[in-house]
Structures are given as C-alpha cells and as structure tokens.
N, CA and C of each residue as an Amber inpcrd file, in Angstrom:
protein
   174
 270.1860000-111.3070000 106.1330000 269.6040000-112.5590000 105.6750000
 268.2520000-112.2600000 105.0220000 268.1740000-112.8170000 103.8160000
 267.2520000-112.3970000 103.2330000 265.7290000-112.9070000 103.5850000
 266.1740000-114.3570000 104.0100000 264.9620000-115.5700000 104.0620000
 265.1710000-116.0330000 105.6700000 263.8660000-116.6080000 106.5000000
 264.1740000-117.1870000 107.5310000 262.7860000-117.9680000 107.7520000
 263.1320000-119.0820000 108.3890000 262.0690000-119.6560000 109.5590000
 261.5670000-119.0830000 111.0510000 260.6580000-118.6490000 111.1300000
 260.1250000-117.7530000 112.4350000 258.6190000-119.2790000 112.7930000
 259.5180000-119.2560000 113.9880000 258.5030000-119.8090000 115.1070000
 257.7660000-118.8180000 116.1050000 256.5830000-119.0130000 116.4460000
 255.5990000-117.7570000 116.8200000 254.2940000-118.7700000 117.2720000
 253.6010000-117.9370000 118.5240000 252.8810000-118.7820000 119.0790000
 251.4980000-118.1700000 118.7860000 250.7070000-118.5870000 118.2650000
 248.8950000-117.7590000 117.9000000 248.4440000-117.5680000 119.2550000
 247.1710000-117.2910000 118.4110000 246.2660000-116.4320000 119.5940000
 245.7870000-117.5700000 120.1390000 245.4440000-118.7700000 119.8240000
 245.2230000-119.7360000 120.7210000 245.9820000-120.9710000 121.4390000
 247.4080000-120.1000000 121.2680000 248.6550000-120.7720000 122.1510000
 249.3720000-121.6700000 121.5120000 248.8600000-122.2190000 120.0370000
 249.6040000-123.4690000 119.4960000 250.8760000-122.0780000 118.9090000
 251.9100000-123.2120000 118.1050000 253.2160000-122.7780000 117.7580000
 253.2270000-123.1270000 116.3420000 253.4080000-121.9070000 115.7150000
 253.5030000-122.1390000 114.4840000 254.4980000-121.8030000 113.6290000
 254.9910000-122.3500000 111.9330000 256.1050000-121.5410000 111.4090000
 255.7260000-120.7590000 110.3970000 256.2570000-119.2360000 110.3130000
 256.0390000-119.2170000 108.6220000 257.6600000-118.7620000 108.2740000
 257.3450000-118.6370000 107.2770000 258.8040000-118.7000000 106.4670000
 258.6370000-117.2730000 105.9960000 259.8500000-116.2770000 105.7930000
 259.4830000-115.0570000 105.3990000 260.4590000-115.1970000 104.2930000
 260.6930000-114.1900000 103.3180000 261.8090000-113.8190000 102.3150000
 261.5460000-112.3730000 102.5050000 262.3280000-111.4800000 102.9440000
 262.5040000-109.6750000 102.4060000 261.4760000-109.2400000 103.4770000
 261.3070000-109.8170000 104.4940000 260.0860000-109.5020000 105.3210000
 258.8950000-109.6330000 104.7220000 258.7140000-110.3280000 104.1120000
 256.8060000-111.2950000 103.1550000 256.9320000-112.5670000 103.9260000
 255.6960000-112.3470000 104.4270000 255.5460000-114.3610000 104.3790000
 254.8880000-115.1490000 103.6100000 255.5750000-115.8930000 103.0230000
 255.6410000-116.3570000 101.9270000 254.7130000-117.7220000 102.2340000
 254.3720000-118.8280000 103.2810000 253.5720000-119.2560000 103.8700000
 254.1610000-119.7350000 105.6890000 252.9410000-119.7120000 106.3680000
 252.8530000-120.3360000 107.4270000 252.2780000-121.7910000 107.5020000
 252.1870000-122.5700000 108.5770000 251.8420000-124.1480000 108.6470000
 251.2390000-123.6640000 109.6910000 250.5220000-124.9830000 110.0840000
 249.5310000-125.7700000 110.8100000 249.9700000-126.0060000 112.5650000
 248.8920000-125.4220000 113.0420000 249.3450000-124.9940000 114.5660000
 250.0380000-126.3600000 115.4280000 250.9590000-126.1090000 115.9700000
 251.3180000-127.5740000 116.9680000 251.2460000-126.9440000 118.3960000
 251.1390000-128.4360000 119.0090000 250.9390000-128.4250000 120.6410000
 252.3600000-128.0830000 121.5710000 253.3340000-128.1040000 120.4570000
 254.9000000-127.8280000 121.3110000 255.5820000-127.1310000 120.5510000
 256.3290000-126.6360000 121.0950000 257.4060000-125.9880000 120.0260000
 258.5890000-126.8580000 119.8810000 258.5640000-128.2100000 119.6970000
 259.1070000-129.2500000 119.3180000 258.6760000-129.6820000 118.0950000
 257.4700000-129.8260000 118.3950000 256.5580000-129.8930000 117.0560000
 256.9150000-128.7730000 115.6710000 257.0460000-127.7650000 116.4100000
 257.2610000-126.6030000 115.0770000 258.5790000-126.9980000 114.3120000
 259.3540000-126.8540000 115.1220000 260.8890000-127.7170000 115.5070000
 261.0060000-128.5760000 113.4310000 260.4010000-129.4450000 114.1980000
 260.2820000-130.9520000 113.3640000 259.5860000-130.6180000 112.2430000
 258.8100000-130.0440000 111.6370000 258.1550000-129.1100000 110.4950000
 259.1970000-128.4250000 109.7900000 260.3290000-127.6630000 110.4290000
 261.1010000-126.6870000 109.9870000 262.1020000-127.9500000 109.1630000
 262.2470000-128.6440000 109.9080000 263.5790000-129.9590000 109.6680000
 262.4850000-130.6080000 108.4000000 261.8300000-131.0240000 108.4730000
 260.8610000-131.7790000 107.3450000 260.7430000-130.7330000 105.8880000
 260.5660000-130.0160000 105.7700000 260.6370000-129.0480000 105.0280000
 262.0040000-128.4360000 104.3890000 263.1470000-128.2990000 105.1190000
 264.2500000-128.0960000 105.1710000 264.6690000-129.5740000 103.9030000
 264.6750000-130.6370000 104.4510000 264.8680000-132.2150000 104.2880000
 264.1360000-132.3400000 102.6260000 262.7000000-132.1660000 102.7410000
 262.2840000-132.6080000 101.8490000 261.8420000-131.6870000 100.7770000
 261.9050000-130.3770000 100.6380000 261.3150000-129.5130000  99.8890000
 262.1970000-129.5770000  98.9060000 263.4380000-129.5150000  98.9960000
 264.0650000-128.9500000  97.9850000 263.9180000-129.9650000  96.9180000
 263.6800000-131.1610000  97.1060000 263.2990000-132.4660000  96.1910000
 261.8860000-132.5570000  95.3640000 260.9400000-131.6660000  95.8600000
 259.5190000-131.9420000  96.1510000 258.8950000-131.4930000  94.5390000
 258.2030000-131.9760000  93.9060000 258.0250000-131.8440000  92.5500000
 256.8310000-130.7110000  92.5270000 256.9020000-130.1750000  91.6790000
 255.3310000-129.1980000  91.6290000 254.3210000-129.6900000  90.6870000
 253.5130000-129.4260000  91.3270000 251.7310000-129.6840000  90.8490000
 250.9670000-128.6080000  90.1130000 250.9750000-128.6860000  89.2710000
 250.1080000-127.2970000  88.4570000 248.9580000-127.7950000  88.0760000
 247.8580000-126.9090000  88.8360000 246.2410000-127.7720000  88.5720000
 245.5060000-126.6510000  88.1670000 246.4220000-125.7910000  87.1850000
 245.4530000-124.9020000  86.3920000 245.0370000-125.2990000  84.7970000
C-alpha cells in the first residue's frame, strides 16, 4: 500500500493523524483528546477532501 492514515500519540499524549504516501508524510493534523477524535478527522477528510477546491495564494 502505497498511502495510509497513521494514528500516533505525541509527546504530550494527545492523538494525532498524519497521512503518509511511499513512507513521506505528506501532512499531520491537530492534536485530539481521544483517539475517537483522531477517528472522526480521518472520516472528515476521507468524506470531504476529495470534493475540496484548491486555493492558490501565490
């Protein structure tokens, strides 16, 4: 598999996702209090990205 969602907990215990492709991570998000929370990020992203228009502010 080339691409995945990895849930992983920081150094200050919250749960976070990043997304890898080829082993790069390509980005991580914003720490949550559960890993329910990470959960629901992965599904939101999953749901809405592929729709999501791009912004070019160069």
């Amino acid at each position: 598999m080339a691409h995945k969602f990895e849930i992983y907990k920081d150094k200050a215990g919250e749960y976070r996702v990043r997304f890898k492709y080829n082993s790069e991570i390509m980005f991580s998000t914003e720490g949550y209090s559960s890993k329910s929370g990470a959960k629901s990020a992965i599904e939101s992203i999953q749901k809405n990205g592929p729709g999501a228009p791009v912004e070019d502010n160069s």
